[in-house]
C-alpha positions in Angstrom: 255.7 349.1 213.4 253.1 346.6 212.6 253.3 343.6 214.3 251.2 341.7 212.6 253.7 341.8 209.1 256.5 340.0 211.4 254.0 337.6 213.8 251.5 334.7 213.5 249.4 332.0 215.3 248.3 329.4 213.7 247.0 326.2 215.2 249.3 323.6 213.2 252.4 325.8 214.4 253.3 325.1 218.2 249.9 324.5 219.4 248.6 328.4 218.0 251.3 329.9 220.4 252.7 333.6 218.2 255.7 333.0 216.3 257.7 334.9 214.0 256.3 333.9 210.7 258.5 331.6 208.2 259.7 329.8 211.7 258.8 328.0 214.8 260.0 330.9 217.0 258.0 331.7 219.2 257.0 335.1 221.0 257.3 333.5 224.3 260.6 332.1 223.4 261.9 335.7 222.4 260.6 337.2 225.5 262.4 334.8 227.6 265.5 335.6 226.0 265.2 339.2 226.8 264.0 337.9 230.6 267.3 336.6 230.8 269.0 339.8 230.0 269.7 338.5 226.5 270.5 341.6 223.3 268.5 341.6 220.7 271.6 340.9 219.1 272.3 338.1 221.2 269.3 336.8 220.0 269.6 337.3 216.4 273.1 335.1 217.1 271.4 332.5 218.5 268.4 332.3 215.6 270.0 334.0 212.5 266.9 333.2 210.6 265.1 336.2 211.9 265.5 339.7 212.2 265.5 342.5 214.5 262.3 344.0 213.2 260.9 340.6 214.3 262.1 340.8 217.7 260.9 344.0 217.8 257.0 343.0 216.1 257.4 340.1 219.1 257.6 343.4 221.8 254.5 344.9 219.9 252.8 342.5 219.7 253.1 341.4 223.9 252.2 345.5 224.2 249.2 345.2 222.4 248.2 342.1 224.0 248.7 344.0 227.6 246.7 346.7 226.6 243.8 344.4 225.1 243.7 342.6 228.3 243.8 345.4 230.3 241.1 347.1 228.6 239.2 343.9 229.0 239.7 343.8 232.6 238.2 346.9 233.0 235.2 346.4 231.0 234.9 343.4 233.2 235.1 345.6 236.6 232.7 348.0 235.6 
């Protein structure tokens, strides 16, 4: 999966936090949900207006991040 098809930032749109695009949902948001113990289909209840393949490009997309940072981290140690 790409991510980057299903998530955006841009600085108009909640500050520049990720969101799904088309809406004002926000990765964060998402991730909370499933933080909770919420379903992805739980989620897709409480915001029909996006899919599961965004939820999903919202779990990427926080992977990806972890990675980056990590490898950032380590640059930084060395």
């Amino acid at each position: 999966m790409n991510w980057r098809d299903h998530i955006h930032s841009n600085p108009d749109i909640l500050g520049g936090k990720p969101v799904v695009k088309g809406t004002r949902i926000s990765v964060e948001l998402i991730l909370e949900y499933l933080t909770d113990g919420a379903s992805v289909g739980e989620i897709l209840e409480a915001y029909p207006h996006i899919t599961e393949p965004d939820v999903r490009a919202a779990i990427a997309f926080t992977h990806d991040m972890l990675v980056e940072e990590a490898a950032i981290a380590r640059k930084r140690a060395a």
